[in-house]
DRENKOL-450230 format. One record per residue: residue number from 1; residue in one letter; x, y negated, z negated of N, C-alpha, C, O in turn. Coordinates in steps of 0.2 Angstrom, whole numbers. Each point is the difference from the previous one (the first is absolute). Last residue first. Layout:
BEGIN
SITE num residuo  n_px  n_py  n_pz ca_px ca_py ca_pz  c_px  c_py  c_pz  o_px  o_py  o_pz
SITE NUM       a     X     Y     Z     X     Y     Z     X     Y     Z     X     Y     Z
...
***
This chain:
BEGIN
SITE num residuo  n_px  n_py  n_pz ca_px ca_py ca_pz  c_px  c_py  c_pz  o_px  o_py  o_pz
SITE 267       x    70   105  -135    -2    -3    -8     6    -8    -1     0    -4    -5
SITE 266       x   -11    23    25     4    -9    -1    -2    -3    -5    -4    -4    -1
SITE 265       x    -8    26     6     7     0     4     6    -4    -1     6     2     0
SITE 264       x   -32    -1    -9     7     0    -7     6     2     5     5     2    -3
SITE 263       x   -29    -9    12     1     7    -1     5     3    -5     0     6    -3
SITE 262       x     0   -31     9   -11     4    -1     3     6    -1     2    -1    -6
SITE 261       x    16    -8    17     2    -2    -6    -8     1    -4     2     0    -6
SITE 260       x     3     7    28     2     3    -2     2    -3    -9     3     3    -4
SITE 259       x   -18   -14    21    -3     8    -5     3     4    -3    -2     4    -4
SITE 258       x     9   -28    11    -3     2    -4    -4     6     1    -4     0    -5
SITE 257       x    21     3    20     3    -5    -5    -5     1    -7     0     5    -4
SITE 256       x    -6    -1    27     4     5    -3     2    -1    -8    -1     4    -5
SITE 255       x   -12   -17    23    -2     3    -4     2     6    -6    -2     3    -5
SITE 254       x    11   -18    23     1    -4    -4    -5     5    -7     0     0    -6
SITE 253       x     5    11    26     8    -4    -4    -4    -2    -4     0     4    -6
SITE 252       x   -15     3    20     3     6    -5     5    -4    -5     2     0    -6
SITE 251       x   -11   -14    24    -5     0    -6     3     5    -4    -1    -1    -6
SITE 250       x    13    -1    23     1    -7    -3    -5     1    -7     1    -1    -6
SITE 249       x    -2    16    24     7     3    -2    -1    -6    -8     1     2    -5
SITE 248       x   -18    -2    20     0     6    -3     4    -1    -7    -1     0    -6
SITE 247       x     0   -14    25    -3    -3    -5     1     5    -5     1    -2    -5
SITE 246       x    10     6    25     2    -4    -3    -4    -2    -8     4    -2    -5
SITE 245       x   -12    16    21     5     6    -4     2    -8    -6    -2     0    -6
SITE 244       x   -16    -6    23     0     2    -7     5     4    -3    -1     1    -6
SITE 243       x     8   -11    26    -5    -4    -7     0     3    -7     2     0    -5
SITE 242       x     4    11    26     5    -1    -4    -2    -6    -7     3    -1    -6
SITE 241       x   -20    11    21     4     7    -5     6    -4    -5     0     1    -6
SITE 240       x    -8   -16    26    -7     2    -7     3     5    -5     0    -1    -6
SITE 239       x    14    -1    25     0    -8    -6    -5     1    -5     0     0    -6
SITE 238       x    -1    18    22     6     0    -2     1    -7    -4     4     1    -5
SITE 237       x   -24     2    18     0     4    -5     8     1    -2    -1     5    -4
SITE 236       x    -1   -20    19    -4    -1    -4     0     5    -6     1    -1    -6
SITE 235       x    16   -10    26    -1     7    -4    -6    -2    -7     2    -4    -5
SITE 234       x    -1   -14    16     0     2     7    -1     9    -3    -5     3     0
SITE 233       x     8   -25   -12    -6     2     2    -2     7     5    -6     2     1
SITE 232       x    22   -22    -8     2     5    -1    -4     4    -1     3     3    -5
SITE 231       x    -2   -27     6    -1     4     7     2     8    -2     2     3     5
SITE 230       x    -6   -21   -22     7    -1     4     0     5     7     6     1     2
SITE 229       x   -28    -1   -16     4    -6     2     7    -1     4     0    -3     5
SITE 228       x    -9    25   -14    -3    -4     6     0    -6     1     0    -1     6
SITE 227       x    10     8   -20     4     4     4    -4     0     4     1     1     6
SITE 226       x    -6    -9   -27     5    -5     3     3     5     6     6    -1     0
SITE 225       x   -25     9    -9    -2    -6     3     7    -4     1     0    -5     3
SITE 224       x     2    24   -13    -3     4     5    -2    -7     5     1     0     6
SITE 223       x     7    -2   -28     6     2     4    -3     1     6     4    -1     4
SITE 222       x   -20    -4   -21     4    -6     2     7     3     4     3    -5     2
SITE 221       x   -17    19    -9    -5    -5     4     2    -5     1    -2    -3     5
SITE 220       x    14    18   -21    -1     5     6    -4    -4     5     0     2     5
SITE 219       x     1   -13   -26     7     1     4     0     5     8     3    -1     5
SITE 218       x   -23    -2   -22     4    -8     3     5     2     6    -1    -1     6
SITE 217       x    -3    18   -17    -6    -3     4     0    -4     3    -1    -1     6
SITE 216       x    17     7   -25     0     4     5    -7    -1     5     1     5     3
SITE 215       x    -1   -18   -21     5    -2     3     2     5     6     0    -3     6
SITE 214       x   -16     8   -20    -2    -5     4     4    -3     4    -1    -3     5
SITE 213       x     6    19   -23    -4     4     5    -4    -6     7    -2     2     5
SITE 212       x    13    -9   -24     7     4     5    -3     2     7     1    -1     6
SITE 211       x   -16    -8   -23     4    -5     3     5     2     3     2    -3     5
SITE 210       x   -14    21   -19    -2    -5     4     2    -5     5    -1     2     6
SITE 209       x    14     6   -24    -1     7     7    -4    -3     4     2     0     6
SITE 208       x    -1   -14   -25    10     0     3    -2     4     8     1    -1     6
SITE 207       x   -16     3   -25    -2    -9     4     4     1     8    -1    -1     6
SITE 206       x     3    17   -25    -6     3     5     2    -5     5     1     1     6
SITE 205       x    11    -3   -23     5     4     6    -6     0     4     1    -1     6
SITE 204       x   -10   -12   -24     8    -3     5     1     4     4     0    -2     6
SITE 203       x   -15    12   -19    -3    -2     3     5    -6     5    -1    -2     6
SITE 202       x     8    13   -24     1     7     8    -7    -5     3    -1     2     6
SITE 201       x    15    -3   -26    -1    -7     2    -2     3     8     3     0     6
SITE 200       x     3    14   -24    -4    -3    -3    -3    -6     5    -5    -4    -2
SITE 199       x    24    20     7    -6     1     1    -7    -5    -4    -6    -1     2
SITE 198       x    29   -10    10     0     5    -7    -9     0     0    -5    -4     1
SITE 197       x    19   -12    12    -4     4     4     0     9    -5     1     5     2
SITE 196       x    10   -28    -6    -7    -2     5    -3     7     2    -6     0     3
SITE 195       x    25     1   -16    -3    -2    -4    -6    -2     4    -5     1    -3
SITE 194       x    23     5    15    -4     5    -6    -4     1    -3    -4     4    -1
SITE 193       x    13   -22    12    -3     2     8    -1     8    -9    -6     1    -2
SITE 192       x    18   -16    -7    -5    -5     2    -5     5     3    -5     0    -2
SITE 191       x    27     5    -5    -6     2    -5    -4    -3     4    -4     5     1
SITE 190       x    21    -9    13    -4    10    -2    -5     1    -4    -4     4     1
SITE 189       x    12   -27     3    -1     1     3    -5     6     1    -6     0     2
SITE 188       x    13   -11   -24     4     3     4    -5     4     7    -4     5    -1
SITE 187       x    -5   -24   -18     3     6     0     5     1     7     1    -4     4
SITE 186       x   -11   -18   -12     2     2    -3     7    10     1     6     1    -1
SITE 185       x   -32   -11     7     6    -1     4     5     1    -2     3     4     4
SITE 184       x   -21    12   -13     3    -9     1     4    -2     4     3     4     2
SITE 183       x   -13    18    -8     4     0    -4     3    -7     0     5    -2    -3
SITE 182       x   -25     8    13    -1     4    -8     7    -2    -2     0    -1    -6
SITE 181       x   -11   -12    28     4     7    -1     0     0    -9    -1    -5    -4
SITE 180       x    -8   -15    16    -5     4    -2     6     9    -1    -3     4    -2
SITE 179       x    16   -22     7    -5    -5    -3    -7     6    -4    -1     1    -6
SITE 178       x    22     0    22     1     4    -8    -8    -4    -4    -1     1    -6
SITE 177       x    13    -7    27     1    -2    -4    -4     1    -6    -1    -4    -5
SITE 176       x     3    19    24     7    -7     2     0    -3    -8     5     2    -3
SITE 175       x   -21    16     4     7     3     2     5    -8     0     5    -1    -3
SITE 174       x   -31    -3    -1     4     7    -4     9     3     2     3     3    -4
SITE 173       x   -16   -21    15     0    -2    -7     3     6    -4     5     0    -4
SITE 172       x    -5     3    27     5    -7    -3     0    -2    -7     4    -2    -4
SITE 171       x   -20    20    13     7    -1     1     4    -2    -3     4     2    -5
SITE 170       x   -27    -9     8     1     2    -7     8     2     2     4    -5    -1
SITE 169       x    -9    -4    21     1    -3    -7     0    -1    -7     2    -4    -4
SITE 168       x    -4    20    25     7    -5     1    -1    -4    -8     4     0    -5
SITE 167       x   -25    11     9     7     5    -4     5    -3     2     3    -1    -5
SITE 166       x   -20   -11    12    -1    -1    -5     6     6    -4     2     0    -6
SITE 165       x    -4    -2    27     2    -6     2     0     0   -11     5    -3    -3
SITE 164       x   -12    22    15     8     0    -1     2    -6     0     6    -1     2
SITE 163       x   -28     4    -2     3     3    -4     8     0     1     3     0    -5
SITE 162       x   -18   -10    21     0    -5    -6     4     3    -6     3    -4    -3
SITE 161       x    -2    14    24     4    -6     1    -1    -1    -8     5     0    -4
SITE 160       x   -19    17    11     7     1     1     3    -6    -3     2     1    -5
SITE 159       x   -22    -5    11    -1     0    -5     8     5    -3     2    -2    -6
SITE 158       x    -4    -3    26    -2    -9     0    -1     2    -9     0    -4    -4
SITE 157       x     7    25    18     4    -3     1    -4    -9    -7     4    -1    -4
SITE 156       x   -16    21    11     3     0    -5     4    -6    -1    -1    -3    -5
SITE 155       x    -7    13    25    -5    -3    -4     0    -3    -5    -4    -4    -2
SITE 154       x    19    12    15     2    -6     2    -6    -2    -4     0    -6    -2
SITE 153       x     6    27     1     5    -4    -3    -1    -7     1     3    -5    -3
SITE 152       x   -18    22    11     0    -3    -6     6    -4    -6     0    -2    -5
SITE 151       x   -12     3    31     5     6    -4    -1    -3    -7    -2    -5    -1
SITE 150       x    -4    -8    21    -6     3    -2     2     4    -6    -4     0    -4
SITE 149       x    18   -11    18     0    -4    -3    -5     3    -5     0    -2    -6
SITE 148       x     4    15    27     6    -1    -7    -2    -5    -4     3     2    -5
SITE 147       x   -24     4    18     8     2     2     5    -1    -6    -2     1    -6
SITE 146       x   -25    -1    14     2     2    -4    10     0     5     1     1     6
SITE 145       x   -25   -16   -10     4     4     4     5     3    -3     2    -2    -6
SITE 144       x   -27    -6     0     6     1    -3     2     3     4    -2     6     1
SITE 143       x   -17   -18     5     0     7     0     7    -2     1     3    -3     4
SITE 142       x   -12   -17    -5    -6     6     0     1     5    -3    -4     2    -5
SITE 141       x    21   -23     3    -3     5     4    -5     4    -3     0     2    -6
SITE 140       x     6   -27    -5     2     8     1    -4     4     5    -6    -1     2
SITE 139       x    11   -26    -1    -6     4    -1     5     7     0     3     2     5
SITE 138       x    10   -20    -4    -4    -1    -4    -7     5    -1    -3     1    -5
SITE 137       x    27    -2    16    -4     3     1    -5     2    -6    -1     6    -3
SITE 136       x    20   -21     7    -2     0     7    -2     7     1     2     4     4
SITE 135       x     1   -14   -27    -2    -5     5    -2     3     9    -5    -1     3
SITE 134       x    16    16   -20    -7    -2    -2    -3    -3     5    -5     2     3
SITE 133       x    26     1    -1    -4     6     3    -6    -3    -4    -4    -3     4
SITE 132       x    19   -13   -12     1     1     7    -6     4     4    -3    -2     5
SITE 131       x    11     7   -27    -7    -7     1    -2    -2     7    -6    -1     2
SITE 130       x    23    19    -9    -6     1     0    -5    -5     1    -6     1     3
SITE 129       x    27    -8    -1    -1     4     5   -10     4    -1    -4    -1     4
SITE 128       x    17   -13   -21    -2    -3     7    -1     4     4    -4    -3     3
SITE 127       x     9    15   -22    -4    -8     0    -2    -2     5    -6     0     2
SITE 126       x    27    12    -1    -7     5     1    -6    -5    -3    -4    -1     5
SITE 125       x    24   -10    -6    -2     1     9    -5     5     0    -4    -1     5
SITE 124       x    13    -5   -27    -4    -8     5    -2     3     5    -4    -3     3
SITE 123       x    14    17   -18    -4     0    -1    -6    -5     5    -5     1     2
SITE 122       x    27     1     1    -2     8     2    -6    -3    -1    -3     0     5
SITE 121       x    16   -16   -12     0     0     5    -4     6     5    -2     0     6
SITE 120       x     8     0   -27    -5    -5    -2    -3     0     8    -6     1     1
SITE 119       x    24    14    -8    -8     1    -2    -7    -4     2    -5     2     1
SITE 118       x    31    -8     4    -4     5     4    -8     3    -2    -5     1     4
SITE 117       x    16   -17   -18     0    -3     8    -3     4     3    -6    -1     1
SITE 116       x    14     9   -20    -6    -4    -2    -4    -2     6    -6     2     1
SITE 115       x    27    14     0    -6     0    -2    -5    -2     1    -4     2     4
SITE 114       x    23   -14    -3    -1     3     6    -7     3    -2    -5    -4     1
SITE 113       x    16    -2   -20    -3    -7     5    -3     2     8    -6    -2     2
SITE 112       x    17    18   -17    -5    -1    -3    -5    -6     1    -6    -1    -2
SITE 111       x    30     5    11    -6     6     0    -6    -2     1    -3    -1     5
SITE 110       x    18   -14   -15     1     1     9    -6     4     2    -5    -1     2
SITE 109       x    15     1   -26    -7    -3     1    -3    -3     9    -6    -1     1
SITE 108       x    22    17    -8    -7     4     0    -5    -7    -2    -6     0     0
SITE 107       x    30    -4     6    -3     2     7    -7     5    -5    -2     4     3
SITE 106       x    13   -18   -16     0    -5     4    -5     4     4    -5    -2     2
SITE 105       x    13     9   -23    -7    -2     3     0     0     6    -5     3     2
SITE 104       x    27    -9   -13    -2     4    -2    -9     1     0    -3    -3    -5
SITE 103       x    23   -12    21    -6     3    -7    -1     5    -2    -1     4     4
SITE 102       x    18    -3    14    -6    -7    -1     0     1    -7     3     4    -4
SITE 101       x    15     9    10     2    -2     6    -9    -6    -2     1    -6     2
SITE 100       x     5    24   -18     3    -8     1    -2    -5     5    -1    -6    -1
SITE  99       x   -14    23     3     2    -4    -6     8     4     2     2     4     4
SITE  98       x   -21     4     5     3    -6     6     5    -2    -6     4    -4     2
SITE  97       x   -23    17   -13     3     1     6     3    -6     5    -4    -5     1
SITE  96       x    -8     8   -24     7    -4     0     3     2     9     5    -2     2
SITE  95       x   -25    11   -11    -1    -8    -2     6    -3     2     1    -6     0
SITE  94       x    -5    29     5    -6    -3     3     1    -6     0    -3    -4     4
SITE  93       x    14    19   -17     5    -2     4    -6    -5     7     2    -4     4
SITE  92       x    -9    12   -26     5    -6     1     5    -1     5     5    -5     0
SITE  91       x   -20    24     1    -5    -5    -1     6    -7    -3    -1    -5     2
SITE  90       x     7    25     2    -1     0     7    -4    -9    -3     0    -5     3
SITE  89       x    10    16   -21     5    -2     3    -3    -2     6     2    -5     2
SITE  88       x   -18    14   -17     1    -5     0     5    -3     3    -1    -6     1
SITE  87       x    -5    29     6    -3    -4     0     2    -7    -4     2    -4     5
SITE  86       x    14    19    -9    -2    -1     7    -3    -5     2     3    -5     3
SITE  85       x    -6    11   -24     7    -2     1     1    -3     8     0    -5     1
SITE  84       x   -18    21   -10    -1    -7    -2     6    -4     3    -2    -4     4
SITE  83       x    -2    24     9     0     0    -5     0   -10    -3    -1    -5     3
SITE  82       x    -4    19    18     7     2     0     2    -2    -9     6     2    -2
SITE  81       x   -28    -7    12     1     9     0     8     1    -1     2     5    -2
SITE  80       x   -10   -27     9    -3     3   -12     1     8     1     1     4    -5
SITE  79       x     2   -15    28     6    -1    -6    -2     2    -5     3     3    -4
SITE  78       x   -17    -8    20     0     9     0     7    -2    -3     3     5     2
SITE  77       x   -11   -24     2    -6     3    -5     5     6    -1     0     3    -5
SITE  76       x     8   -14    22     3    -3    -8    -4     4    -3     3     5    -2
SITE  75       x    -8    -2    24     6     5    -1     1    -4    -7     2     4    -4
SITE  74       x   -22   -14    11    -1     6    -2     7     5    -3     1     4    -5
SITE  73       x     1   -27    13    -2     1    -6    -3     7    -2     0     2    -6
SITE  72       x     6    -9    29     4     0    -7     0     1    -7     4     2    -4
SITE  71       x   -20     0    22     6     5     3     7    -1    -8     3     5    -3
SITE  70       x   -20   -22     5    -4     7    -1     3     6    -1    -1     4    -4
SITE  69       x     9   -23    16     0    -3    -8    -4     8    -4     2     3    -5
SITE  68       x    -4    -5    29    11     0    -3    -1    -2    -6     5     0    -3
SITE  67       x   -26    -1    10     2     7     0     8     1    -3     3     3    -4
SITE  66       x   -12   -28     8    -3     7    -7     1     6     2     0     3    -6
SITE  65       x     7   -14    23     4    -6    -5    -2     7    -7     4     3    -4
SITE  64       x   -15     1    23     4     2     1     6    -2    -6     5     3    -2
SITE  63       x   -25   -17     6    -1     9    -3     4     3     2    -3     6     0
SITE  62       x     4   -26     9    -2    -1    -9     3     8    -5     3     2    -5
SITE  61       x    -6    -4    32     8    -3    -5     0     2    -8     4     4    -4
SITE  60       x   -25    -1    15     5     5     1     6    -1    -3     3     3    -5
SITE  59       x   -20   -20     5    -1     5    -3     4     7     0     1     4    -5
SITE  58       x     3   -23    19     3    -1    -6    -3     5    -6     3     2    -4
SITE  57       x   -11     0    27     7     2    -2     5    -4    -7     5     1    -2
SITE  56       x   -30    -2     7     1     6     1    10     2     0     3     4    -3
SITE  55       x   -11   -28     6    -3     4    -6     0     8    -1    -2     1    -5
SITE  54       x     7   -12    26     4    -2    -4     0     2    -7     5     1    -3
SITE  53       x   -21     6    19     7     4     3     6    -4    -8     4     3    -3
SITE  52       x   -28   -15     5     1     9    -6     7     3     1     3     2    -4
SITE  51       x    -1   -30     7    -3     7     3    -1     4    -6     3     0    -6
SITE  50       x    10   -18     0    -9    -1     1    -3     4     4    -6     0     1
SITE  49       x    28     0    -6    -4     1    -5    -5     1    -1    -3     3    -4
SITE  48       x    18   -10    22     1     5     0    -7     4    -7    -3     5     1
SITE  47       x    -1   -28    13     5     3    -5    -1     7     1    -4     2     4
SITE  46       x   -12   -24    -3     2     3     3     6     3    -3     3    -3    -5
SITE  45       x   -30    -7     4     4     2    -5     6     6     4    -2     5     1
SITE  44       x   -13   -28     6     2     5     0     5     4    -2     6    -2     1
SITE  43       x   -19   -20   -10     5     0     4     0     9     1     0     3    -5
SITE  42       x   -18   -24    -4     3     7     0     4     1     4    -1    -3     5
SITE  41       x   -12   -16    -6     3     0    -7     5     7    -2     3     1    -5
SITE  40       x   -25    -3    24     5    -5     0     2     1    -8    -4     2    -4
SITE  39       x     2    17    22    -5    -5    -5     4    -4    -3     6     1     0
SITE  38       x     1    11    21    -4    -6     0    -2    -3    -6    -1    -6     0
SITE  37       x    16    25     2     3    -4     1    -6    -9     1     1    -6    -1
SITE  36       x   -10    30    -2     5    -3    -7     0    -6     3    -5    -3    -1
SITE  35       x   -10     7    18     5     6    -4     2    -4    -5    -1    -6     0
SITE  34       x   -15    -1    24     1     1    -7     3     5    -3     0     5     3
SITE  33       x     2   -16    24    -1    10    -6     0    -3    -7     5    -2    -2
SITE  32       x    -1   -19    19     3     5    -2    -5     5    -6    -1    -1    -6
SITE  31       x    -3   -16    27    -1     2    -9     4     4     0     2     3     5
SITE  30       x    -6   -20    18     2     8    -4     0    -1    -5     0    -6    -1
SITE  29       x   -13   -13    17     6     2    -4     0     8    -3    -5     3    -2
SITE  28       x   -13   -11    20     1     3    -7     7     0    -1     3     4     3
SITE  27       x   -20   -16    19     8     3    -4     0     1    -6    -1    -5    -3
SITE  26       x   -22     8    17     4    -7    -3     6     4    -2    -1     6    -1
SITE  25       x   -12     1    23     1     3    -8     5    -7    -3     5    -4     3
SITE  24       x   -17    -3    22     7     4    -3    -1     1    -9    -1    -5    -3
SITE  23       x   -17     7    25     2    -5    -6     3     1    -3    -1     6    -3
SITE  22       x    -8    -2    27     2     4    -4     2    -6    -6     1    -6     2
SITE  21       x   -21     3    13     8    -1     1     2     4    -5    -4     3    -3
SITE  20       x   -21    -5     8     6     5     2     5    -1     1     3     4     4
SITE  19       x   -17   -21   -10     1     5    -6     2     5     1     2     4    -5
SITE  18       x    -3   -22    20     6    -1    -5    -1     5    -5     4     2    -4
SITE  17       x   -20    -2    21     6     1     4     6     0    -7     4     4    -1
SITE  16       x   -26   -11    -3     0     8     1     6     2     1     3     5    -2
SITE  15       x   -13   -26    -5     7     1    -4     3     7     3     5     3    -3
SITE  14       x   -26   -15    10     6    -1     4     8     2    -5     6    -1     2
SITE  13       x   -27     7    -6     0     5     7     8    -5     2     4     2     5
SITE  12       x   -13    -5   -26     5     8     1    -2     2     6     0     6     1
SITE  11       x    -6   -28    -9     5     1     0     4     6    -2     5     1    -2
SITE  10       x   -24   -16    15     0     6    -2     8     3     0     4     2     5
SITE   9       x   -16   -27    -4     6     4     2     0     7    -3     3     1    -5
SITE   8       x   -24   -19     6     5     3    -5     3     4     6    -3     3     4
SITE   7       x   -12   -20     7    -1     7    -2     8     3    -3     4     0     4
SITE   6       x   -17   -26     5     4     5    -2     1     5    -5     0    -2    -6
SITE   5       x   -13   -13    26    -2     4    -6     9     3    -3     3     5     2
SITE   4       x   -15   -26    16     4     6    -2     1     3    -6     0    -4    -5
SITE   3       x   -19   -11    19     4     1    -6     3     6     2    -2     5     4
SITE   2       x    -4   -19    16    -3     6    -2     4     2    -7     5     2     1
SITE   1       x   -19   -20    15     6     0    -4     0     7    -3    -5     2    -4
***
């Protein structure tokens, strides 16, 4: 009788045929791209506002709003040359303008609401812009490129801003409401702008040329960027000339006034 032996199944000579089969890739559902829209609790930030294109053009707006305001208040300044009389007539008609027909106020408190708005709004979109460039270019370059932003209007510009944020507000205290001026609120408009800028007080006029002189920088950086904004970029050297004549012109106006009142011109 003969034992039968049984000898294990050699299970990769008989698996040999199945392990040359092709074996189909498991199915992956799609994912969608990580971005904003995935983290959870966060919604994608969308708008005209929330672009730079968006933000770049309210800086323009903005800033165009303060040049027309710039534009005007220099031609009132250059009234102390026609005499006191003059000068305070301009200056109540500033407060009653529109009157009977509203209030009296009504449109320089309109104004002076615009202003706030636009300043504020000016100020919010260069903020965010800078931080913006920050973010999407956290390591400084190697080797300082040199183009337009490199000039020195623009170098100036972030500490530009703070002086003429801090002259906007001795200003008001001294000219609107007489607070820090020598003659009070109380006084007459002409004495007021006189009285703010009489030799004894030459560290004021100094403060005043200063801040004029930042305003004009600002201003010539800021005309040149809202004309590359609105597409109007094309005559370069002719917007750039015309910037600066602009800032020129603005900064002589307003500096006319107190040197001519420093010197004994505008007693």
């Amino acid at each position: 009788m003969t034992a039968t032996v049984d000898h294990p199944v050699d299970q990769g000579s008989a698996g040999r045929g199945q392990a040359t089969t092709p074996v189909p890739a498991p199915t992956r559902s799609a994912r969608p791209a990580p971005g904003p829209a995935a983290t959870p609790g966060r919604r994608p930030r969308r708008g005209l506002f929330a672009s730079s294109n968006g933000k770049k053009a309210v800086m323009a707006v903005t800033g165009a709003v303060l040049v027309l305001f710039l534009v005007g208040h220099m031609l009132g300044n250059l009234k102390i040359f026609l005499g006191a009389e003059e000068f305070n007539d301009y200056a109540e008609w500033l407060r009653t303008v529109g009157a009977p027909a509203v209030p009296g106020r009504t449109l320089l408190t309109i104004t002076e609401i615009v202003l706030v708005v636009s300043v504020a709004l000016h100020m919010w979109s260069a903020i965010s812009l800078a931080r913006r460039a920050v973010r999407a270019r956290p390591v400084k370059y190697a080797a300082r490129r040199r183009s337009q932003a490199s000039g020195y209007a623009t170098r100036t510009m972030r500490y530009g801003g703070v002086i003429i944020v801090l002259f906007v507000i001795w200003h008001l205290l001294d000219m609107t409401f007489g607070v820090v001026n020598p003659e009070g609120g109380d006084a007459t408009p002409y004495a007021r702008m006189v009285a703010g800028f009489q030799p004894s007080r030459w560290w004021i006029t100094l403060f005043y040329l200063v801040a004029l002189v930042m305003v004009g920088l600002h201003l010539r950086h800021g005309l040149w960027s809202a004309f590359q904004t609105l597409g109007l970029a094309r005559r370069r050297r002719a917007l750039k000339a015309g910037a600066a004549v602009v800032s020129a012109v603005l900064v002589l106006g307003f500096v006319a006034a107190p040197v001519a009142i420093m010197i004994g011109v505008v007693k």
